[in-house]
N, C-alpha and C positions, 0 to 999 in steps of 0.2 A: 691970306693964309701965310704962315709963319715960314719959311726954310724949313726950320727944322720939321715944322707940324707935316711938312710935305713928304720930306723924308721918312718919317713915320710910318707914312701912310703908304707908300712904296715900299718898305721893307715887311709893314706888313702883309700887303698881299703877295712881294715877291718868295716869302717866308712859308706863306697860305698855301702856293705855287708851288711850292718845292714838298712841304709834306705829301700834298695829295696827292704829286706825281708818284712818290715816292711809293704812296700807300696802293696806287694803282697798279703799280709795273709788279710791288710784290705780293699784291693778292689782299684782303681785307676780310674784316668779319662782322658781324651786326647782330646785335640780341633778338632774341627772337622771342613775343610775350603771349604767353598763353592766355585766351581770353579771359578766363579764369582767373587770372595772377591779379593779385590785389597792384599789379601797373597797369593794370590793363582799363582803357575807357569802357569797355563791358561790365567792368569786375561789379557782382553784387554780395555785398559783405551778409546778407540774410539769407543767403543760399547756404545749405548744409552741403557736404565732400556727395553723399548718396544722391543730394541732387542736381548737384555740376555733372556729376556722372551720367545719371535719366539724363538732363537737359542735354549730353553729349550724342547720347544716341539715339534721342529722337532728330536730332538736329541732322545724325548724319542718315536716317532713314527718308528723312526728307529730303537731301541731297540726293544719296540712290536711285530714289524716285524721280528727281529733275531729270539727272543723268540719264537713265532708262528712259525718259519721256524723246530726250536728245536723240536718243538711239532708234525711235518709232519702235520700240518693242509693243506700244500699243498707244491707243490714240483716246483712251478716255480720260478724264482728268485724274489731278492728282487727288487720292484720298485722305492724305494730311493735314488735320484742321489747324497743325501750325504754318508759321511764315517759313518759308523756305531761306535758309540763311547758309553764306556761306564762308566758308572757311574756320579754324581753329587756333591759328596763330595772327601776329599781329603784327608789326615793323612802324620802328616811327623813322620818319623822314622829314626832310625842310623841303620847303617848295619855292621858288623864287630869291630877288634879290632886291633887299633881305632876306636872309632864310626865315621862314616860316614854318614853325612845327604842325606836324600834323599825325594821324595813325590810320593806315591801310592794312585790311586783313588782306592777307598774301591766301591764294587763290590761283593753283598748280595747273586746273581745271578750266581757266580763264586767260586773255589775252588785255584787254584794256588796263592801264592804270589810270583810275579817274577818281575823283576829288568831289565836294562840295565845292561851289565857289557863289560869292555875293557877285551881281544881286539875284537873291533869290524869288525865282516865279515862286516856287515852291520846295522846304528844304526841309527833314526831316532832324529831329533836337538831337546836336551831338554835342560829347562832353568838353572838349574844346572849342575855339574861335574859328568862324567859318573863314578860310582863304579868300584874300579879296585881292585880286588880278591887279587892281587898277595900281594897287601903292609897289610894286613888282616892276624893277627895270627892266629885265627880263622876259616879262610878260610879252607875248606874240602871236596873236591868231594864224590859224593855218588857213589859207585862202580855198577858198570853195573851188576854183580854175586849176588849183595846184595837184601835179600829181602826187604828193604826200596825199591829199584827200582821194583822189584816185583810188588810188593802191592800197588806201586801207580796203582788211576785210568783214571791218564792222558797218554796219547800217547808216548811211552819211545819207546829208541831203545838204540844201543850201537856201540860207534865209531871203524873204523876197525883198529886204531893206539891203542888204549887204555884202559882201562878197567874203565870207565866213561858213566854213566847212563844220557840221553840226553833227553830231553823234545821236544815237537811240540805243541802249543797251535795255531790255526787259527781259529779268531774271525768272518772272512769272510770277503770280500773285501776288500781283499787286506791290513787290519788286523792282522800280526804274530807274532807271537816270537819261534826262538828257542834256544838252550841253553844246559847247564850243570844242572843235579839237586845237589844242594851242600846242607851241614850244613854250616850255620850259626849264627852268634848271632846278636839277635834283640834288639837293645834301644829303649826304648818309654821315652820320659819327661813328666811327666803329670803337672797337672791343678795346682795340688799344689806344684809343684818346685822339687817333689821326682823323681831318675833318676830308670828305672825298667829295667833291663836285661832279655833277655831269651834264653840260648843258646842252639844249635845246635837245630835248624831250618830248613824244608826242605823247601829250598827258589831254583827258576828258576833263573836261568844266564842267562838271555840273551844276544847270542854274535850276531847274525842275528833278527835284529828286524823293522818292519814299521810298520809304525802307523802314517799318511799323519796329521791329526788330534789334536795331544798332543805332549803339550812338558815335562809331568810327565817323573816319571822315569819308573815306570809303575804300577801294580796292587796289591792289597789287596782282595784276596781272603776271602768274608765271609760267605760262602754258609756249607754247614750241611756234606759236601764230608771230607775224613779224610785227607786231604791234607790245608785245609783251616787252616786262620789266629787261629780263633776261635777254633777249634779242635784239632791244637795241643798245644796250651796253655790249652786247658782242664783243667784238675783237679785243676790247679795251678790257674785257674778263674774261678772255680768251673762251668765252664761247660755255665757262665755268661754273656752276655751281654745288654746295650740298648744304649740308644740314646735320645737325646733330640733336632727337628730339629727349627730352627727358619725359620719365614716366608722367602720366599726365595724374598721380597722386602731389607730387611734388610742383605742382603749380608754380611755385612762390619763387621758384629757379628756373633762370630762363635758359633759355636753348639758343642754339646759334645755327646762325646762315655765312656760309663763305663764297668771297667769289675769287675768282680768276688762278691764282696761284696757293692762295690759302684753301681753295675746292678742291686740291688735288687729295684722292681717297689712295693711300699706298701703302704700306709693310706687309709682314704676316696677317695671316687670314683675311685677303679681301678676296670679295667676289665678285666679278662683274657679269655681264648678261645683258643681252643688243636688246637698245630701245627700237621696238617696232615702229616705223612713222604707217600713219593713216592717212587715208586717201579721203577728202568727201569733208561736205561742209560742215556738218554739223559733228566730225569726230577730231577733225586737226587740231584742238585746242590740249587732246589729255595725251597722256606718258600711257604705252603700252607695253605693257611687258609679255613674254613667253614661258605659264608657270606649265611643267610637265608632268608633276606631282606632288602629293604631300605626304611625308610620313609620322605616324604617330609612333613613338615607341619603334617596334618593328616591323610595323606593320606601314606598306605603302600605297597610297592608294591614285588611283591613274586620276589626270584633272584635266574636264574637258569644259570649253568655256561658255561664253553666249552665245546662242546663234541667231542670227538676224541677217538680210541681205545687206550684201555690200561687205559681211565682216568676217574674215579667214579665221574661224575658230580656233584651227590649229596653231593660228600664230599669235593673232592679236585676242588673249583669252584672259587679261585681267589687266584691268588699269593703277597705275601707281598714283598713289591721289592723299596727297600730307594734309588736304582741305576736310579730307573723311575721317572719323577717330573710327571707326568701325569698319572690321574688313566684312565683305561679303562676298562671299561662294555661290552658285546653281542650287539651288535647292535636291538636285537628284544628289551631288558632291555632297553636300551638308548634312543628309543624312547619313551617309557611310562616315563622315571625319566625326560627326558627333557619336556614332557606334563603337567607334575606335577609342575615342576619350574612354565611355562610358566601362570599357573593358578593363581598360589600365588602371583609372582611378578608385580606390578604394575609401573615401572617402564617405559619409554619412552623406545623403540627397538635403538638399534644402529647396522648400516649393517657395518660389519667387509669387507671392500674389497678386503684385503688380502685373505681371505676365510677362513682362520686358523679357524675362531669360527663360530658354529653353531647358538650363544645365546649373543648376547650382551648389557647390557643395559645403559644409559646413569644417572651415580647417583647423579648428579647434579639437577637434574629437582627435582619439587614443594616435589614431593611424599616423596624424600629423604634425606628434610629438617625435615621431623617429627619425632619423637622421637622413634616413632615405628619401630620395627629392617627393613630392605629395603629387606633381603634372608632372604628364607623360615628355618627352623631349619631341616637340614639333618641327619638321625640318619640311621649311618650302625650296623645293628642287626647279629652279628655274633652267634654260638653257642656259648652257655657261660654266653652271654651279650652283651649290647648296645653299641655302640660309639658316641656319636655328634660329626659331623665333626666341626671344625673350618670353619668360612665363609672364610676366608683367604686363606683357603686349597682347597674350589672349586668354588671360582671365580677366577678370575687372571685380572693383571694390562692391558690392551691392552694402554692404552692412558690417557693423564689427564682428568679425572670424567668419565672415557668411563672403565667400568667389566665385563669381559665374564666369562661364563660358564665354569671351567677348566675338567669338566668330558666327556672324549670321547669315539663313537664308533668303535669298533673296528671289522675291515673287516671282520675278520677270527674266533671271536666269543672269543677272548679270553677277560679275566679276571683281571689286574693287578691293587693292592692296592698300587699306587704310591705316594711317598713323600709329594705329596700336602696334603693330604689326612691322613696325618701322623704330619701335622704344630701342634706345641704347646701343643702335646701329648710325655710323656715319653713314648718308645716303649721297653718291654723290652723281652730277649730271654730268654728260658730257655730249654735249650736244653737237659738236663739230664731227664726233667718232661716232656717235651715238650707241653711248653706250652708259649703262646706270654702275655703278657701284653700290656695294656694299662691305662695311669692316665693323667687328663688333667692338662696340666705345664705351666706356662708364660715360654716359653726356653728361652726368650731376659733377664728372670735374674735367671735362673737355674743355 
């Protein structure tokens, strides 16, 4: 090799080196793609707007359902005859060195970041090229003796050829991955063209994986567990993130994720309100929030949350969860906020024959030509501070000039602050204070 070609090769990485430090110390941001978004490895171009939408919430009624199962609210199976899938957005990242593209649904609700990887005992068809470890400088098994294997708090065992720390995550129906836990190094590209590295990563191999469902490559853990995306970037994103989601009609436009100094949620109108941490195996994974009530118009109505042992209703009464596109309420709650809709709204009823909505009204008619807003102004009064929802975030599209109600009751009493509910607001983490934000954002030019 040449001098020169040496040189080269040193300026370019020392070059590599200097952006990323650069992009780390000030904070960074990454697109975030709707599964829906004609980028996205999900995207099916034969799907109509009406059915991305059904398809959104049964998806997320089957999540509830996981969740609630988490919860022992009750111990019979689930009654959903779809695959339980999770999450709503998307992130692509490089994996190794060379970077290797790949797409992981980001999963708030979750701790693992794990992967497809060759070779495969068994690997479920995804729309890109499976990761194969071996062509990976980088590539490093975590050893089964090691307290990294330790101290994780997913389900490890160790193979009887090897001294190789093994992962089992089962999401349930038929749902798995297992795998190797290995380091490796992560690339992100962000928003402004800067490349971020961060190596030695405790990411899951998947060599045995189904998932009937998706053709990602698989998961982004972002849940509060010390194994997650966020926790172990720590200090280095100062512990930071948020998000800005766009209405979920506007697919086509993606949304963004920030970390470390680019997460900071600040000016006029922001709100924050203490994330609750949880105690207990099966709850440490999700963002708890403290909602106190909600008011429709002027009317307020008191909000009381799940109850099940182990869990302080009064405090920890609804989960914040970007993986749910559908919020859901107590059923005792859900009746009185939809009593309260029903008063305000002067709108023409539309019967949903599908059955999906409880509330639907038709906005075309005389009433919804006047200037006057057509939904009530919904305001969730957490501790801390107020939110206005967006109307966009709890009506939804069923049909042309036909808007349902997108707030639902939930069987089993639980609580979840899902994504709709999160439209056009920056949401931001802060996990070291622990504490959420909120600021209202146009996200379609954030």
């Amino acid at each position: 090799m040449s001098q020169f070609s040496s040189f080269i090769i040193i300026f370019f990485f020392l070059f590599s080196f200097i952006v990323c430090s650069h992009a780390i110390n000030n904070g960074f941001s990454v697109e975030l793609i709707h599964r829906d978004s004609y980028k996205s490895p999900l995207y099916n171009p034969t799907q109509t707007k009406s059915q991305q939408i059904a398809n959104a919430l049964q998806r997320s009624i089957n999540r509830a359902d996981y969740i609630s199962k988490q919860f022992s609210f009750t111990k019979d199976k689930l009654k959903s005859s779809l695959m339980y899938d999770r999450g709503e957005y998307l992130m692509s990242y490089s994996i190794g060195t060379p970077p290797f593209k790949v797409y992981g649904l980001l999963d708030s609700g979750s701790n693992l970041i794990w992967l497809q990887c060759k070779p495969c005992n068994i690997c479920y068809n995804q729309t890109y090229p499976i990761f194969n470890p071996s062509k990976s400088s980088s590539y490093e098994n975590i050893p089964c003796s090691s307290s990294a294997c330790k101290s994780t708090e997913e389900t490890t065992s160790c193979s009887n050829d090897r001294d190789v720390c093994e992962y089992t995550l089962d999401y349930g129906r038929g749902t798995k991955t297992h795998g190797d836990l290995i380091w490796e190094t992560i690339t992100l590209e962000s928003t402004s063209g800067s490349i971020v590295s961060f190596p030695k990563i405790m990411i899951g191999c998947g060599h045995t994986n189904t998932w009937r469902t998706s053709k990602n490559s698989g998961m982004i853990g972002l849940g509060i567990g010390p194994m997650s995306f966020i926790k172990q970037l720590g200090s280095s994103i100062k512990d930071r993130f948020s998000y800005c989601l766009i209405d979920d009609r506007k697919v086509d436009l993606s949304s963004k994720i920030n970390f470390g100094d680019a997460a900071i949620v600040s000016g006029n109108n922001v709100v924050s309100t203490p994330m609750v941490k949880m105690i207990g195996n099966n709850q440490v994974d999700y963002y708890y929030l403290n909602l106190k009530a909600v008011s429709v118009g002027s009317k307020r109505i008191k909000y009381s949350g799940f109850k099940n042992k182990g869990i302080n209703a009064s405090t920890h009464n609804i989960l914040l969860d970007s993986g749910t596109t559908t919020t859901f309420v107590p059923r005792h709650f859900y009746h009185k906020l939809e009593s309260a809709v029903k008063k305000v709204v002067k709108l023409k009823r539309f019967h949903d024959d599908s059955g999906d909505y409880n509330l639907c009204y038709n906005i075309t008619t005389k009433q919804a030509t006047s200037k006057k807003p057509i939904f009530p102004v919904i305001i969730a009064h957490f501790s801390g501070g107020d939110v206005k929802l967006d109307s966009k975030g709890y009506f939804s599209y069923l049909s042309e000039g036909i808007e349902c109600f997108n707030i639902f009751p939930h069987e089993r009493d639980l609580g979840i602050y899902g994504n709709n509910a999160q439209v056009n607001y920056l949401v931001g983490y802060d996990l070291k204070n622990n504490i959420i934000s909120f600021k209202p954002t146009d996200c379609s030019k954030y």
